[in-house]
N, C-alpha and C positions, 0 to 999 in steps of 0.2 A: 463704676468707673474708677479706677485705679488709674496713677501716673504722679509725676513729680513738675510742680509749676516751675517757671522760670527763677523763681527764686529760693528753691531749691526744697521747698516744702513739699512732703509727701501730699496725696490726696485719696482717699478710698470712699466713696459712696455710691447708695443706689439710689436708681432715679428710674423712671416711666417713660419709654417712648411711643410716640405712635405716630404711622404715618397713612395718610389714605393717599388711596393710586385713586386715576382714573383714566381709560383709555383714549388716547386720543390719535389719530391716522397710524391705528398700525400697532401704536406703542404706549407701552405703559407709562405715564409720568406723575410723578406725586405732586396734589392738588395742595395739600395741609398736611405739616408738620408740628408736634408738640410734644415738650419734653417738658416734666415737672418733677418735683419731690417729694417727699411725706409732709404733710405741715401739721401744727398742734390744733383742734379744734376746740382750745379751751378759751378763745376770744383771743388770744396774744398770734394767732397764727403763724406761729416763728416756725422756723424750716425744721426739718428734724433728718439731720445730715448723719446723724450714728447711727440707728436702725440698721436691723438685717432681717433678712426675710428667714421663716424659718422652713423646715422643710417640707416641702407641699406631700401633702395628703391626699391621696386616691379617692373621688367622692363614691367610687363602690366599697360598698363593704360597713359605712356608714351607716349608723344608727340615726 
């Protein structure tokens, strides 16, 4: 997510989205929404806003 806050500071980070549907007369409508960050899993679980993902690897071809 890229964009500039209100008060004028830039913003760049990645984050996880997921949504589940489920059908209801007809129509798709989403049931649950959740969106989260990277966090540390060294006891301090502080968020980890810098990260970047690097670039995915084809699992064929793998050893």
């Amino acid at each position: 997510m890229t964009g500039t806050k209100k008060d004028g500071q830039e913003t760049d980070l990645w984050f996880r989205a997921t949504a589940c549907f489920r059908r209801e007369g007809g129509q798709w409508r989403i049931s649950h929404m959740h969106n989260s960050v990277p966090f540390a899993m060294d006891g301090s679980e502080k968020a980890l806003l810098d990260l970047r993902p690097e670039r995915a690897t084809p699992l064929r071809g793998r050893a």
